[in-house]
N, C-alpha and C positions, 0 to 999 in steps of 0.2 A: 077460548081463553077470556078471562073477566076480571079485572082489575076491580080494587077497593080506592076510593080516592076521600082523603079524609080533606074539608074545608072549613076554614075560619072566618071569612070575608068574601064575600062575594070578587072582588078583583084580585081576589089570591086562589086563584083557579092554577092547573096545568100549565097553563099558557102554550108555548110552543109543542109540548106533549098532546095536546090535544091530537092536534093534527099530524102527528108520525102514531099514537096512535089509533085513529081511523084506516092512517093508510095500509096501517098494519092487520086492520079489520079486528080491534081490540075492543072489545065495549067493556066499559069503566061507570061503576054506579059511582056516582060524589054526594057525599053527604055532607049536609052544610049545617055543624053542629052547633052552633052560634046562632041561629033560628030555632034551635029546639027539634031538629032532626034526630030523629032516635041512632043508635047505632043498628045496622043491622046484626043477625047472625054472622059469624065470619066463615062458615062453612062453604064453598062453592066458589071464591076467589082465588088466583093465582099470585095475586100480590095487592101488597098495602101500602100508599103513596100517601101522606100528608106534608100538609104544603106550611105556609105562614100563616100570619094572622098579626092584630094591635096589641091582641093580649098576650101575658108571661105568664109562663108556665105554675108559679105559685098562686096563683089569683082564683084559686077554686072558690074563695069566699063572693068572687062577684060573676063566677063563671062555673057554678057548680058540673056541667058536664063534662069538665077536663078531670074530674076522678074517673069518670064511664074513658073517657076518652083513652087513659093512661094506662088503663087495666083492660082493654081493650088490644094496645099497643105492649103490653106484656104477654100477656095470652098469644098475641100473632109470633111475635120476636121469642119469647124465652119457651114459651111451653109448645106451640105448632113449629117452629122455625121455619118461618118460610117468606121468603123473598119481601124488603122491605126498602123505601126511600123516602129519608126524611127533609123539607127541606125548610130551613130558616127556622120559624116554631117549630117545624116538623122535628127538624135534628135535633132539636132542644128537648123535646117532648121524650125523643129517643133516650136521650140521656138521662132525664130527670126518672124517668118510666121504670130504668133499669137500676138505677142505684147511684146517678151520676150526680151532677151539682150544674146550677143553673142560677147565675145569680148579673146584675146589672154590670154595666162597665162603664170602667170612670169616666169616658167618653163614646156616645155612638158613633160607627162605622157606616158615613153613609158617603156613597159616590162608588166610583169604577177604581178598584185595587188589585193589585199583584197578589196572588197567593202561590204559594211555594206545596209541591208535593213532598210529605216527609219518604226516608225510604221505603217504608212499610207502604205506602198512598205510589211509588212507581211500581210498587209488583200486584197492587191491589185491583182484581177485576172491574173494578167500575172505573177505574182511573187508565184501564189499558189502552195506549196510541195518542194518551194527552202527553204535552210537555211537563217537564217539570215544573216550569211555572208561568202562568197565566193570569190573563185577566178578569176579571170576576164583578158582578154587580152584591153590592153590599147595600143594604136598607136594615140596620136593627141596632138595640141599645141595650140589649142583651146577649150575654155569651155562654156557650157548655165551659165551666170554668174547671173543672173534676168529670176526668171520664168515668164512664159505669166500669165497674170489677168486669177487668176479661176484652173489657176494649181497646182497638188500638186508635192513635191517631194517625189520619193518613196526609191531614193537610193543616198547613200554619199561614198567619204572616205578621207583620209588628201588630197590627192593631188587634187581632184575635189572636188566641195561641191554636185554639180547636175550631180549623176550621171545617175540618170531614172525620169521620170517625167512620170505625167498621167496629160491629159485633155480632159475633160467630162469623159465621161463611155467607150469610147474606142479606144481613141487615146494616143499612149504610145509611148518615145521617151528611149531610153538609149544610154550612152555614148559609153561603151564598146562594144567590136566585138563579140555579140553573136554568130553569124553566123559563125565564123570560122574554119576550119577544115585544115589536115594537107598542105596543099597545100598554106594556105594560107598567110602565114608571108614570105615563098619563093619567094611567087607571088610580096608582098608588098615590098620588099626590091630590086626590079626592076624598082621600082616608086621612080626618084629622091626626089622629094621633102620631102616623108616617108623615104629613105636611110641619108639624111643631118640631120635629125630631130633623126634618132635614130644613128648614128656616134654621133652628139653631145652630147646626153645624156649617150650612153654605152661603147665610142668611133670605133677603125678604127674594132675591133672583135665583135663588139655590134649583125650583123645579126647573125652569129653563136649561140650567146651568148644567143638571145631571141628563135631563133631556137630552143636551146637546152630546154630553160625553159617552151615553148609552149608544145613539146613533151611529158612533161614530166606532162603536165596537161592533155595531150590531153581525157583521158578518161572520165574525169570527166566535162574536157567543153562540149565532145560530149551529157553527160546524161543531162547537164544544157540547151543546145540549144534545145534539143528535150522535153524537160521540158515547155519552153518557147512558143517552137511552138506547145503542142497541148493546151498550155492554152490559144493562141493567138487563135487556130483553135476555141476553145468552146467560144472566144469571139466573131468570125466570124460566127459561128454556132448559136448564140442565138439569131441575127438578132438585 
């Protein structure tokens, strides 16, 4: 089995998926297309995972390979269908890729918040054996504002309305950093555009401040990503 791993930024990796899976003995190419990584062919992958990034999805004018990128993410989703996870950009990308809307919000979401499962998000495979509502790490100043045709929403809360989306049977986008582990909000706060975004919202002690409050999840993010990734694995698994 061989994973596609799409990347925007070097500290916007997998994070805790790395390592479930290795021990899954899953090997994953990641292409880091913000250096100028070509996309490969997509024939011979089991699935397509893209992660976040500083940049928004309309910004092809300063980031020309998010066309490649989108029609790439069309092509796997609407014409191959096959097994997909988007997260942060990634789900945004989902959205925009397939026909949705993706536009700024009047305030970024950044710090540790509650997200509610809608009913469609408790019967939905990637969401099986979570509660209905959980804690979540938020980092972004963008949101899917209009689903694509044929998507549902599976997850909300005040500050975003679309925070998980499903389209068809195995293409799933979320907003929040499932993937995170402790490394990673240290990582993120070395990324100007994420440090201006959360200074404004928590001000000049805001990295500390989310530091402190990620830690202080961190047990319970780690049983929710590993939740996620083996319900993504039995969605890759069931062909």
């Amino acid at each position: 089995m061989k994973f596609l791993v799409f990347q925007h930024a070097a500290a916007e990796h997998p994070g805790i998926f790395r390592d479930l899976l290795r021990a899954d003995c899953i090997a994953w190419d990641a292409v880091e297309l913000d250096e100028g990584v070509p996309i490969p062919p997509l024939d011979g992958y089991d699935a397509l995972m893209v992660f976040g990034g500083p940049m928004d999805v309309w910004q092809e004018d300063r980031h020309p390979w998010l066309a490649a990128e989108k029609a790439a993410i069309r092509r796997w989703v609407r014409d191959k269908r096959e097994p997909f996870l988007g997260v942060c950009l990634g789900h945004q990308l989902l959205a925009d890729a397939l026909g949705g809307r993706v536009q700024l919000m009047s305030k970024p979401e950044v710090g540790v918040f509650d997200i509610r499962l809608t009913a469609a998000g408790r019967l939905a495979p990637l969401f099986e054996g979570m509660p209905p509502v959980f804690p979540s790490l938020q980092w972004h100043s963008a949101e899917v504002s209009e689903l694509p045709p044929h998507a549902v929403k599976l997850a909300e809360n005040e500050h975003c309305s679309i925070q998980a989306l499903q389209l068809g049977e195995k293409a799933y986008g979320v907003q929040y950093h499932v993937e995170q582990d402790e490394r990673t909000v240290p990582e993120w706060g070395k990324i100007t555009e994420y440090r201006c975004a959360l200074e404004k919202i928590m001000g000049a002690a805001g990295q500390a401040q989310l530091e402190r409050a990620a830690n202080e999840r961190m047990d319970g993010f780690a049983a929710a990503a590993k939740a996620i990734y083996r319900n993504f694995r039995h969605i890759v698994d069931s062909g």
